[in-house]
C-alpha positions in Angstrom: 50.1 -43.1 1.8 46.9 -45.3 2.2 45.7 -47.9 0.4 42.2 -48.4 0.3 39.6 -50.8 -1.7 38.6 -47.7 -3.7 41.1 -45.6 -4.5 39.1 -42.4 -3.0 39.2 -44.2 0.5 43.1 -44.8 0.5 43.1 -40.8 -0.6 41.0 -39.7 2.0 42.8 -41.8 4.8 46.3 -40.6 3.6 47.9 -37.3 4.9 50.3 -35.2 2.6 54.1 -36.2 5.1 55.3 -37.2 1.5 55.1 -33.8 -0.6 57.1 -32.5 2.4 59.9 -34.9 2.3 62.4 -35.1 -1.2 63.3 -38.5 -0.2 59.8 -39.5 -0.4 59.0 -37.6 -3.5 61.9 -39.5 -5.0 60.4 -42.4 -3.7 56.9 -42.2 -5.2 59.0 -40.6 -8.3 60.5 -43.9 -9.0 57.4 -46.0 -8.1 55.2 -44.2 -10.4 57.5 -43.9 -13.1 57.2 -39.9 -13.5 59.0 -38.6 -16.7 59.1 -35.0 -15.8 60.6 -33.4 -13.4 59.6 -33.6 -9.4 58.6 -30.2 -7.9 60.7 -29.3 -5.2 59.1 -30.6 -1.7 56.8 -28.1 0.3 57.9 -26.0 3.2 56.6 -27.2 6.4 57.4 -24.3 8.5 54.3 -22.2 6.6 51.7 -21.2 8.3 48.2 -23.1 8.3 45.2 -23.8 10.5 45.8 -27.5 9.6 48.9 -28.1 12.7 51.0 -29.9 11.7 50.0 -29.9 8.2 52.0 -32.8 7.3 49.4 -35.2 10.0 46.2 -33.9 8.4 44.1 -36.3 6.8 43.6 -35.9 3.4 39.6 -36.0 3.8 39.6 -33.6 6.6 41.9 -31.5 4.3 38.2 -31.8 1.6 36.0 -31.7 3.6 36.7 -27.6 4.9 37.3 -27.3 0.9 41.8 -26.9 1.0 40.8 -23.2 2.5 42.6 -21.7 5.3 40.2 -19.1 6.6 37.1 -17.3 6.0 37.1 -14.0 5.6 33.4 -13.0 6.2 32.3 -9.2 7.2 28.3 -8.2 7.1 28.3 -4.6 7.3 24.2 -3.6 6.8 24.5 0.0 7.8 26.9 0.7 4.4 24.5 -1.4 2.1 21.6 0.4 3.4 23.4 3.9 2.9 24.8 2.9 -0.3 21.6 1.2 -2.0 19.1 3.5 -0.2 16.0 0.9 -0.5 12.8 3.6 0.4 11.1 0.3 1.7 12.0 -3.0 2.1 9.6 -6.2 1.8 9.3 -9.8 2.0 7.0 -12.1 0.8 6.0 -15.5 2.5 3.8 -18.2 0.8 1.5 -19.8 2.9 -1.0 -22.6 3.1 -1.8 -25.0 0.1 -3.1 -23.2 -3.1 -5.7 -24.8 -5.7 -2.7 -25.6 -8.3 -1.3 -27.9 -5.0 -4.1 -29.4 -4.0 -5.4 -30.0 -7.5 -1.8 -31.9 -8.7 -2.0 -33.8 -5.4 -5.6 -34.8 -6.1 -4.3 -35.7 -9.7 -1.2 -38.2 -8.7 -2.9 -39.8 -5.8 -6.0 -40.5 -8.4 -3.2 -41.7 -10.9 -0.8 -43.8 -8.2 -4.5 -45.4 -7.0 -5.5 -46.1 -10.7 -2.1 -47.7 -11.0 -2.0 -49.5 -8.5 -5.5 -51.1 -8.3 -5.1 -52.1 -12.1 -1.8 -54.1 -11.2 -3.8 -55.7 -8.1 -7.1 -56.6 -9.8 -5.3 -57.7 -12.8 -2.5 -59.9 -11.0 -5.7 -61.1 -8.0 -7.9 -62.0 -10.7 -4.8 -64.4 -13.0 -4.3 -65.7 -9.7 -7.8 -67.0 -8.7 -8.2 -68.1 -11.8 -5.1 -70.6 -11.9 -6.4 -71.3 -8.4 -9.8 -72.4 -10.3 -8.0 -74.5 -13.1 -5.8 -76.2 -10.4 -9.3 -77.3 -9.3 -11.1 -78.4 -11.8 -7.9 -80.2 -13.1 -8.0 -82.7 -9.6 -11.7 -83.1 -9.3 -11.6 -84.7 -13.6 -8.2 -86.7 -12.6 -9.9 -88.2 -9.4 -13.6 -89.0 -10.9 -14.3 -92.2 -10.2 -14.7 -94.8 -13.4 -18.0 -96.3 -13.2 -17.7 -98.8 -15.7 -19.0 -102.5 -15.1 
């Protein structure tokens, strides 16, 4: 067993030597604090694509799904002569239509309304404070002309 800082990573970076030990079994038994019974370890000496099963990482173990083999057979001749299709067709969309190009024309207008409004709006506050800032020095450093 692996420990990880997520418990998914120690998983994944463990391998399964433990379910075919009893010692072990008893082991994590008593660690875990299991009330029920422990299932009786696993035979090693099965068959599996996985050699030796007991080394194989847990996440290699996911990632082909826990399965074995594939069992895949494409026989076209017997689903032709079965289904008996008098013609057979495909159908293959091509180029933009006017829906497409009209919902494109409609967000790019809408992200360009969006986005101008936020620049303008935020452009103008900011020459304006720029403006205040301004006028603000040019009354604090007038000169007195009192006599």
């Amino acid at each position: 067993l692996v420990i990880g800082c997520l418990p998914i990573y120690g998983l994944r970076r463990s391998t399964l030597e433990c379910l075919y030990d009893s010692i072990c079994l008893q082991k994590l038994s008593n660690f875990s604090n299991m009330i029920y019974n422990i299932p009786s370890f696993l035979n090693i000496s099965m068959y599996s694509r996985f050699n030796p099963i007991s080394s194989v990482l847990v996440g290699t173990l996911i990632d082909e799904l826990f399965i074995e083999g594939w069992q895949h057979e494409t026989n076209y001749s017997n689903y032709f002569s079965i289904c008996a299709p008098s013609m057979c067709t495909y159908t293959f969309v091509k180029g933009n239509n006017f829906l497409y190009i009209f919902t494109t024309f409609l967000g790019l207008y809408g992200g360009l309304t969006v986005g101008l409004k936020f620049f303008i709006w935020h452009s103008l506050r900011a020459c304006l404070r720029v403006r205040k800032s301004l006028i603000f020095r040019r009354r604090r450093i007038a000169p007195n002309h009192t006599s």
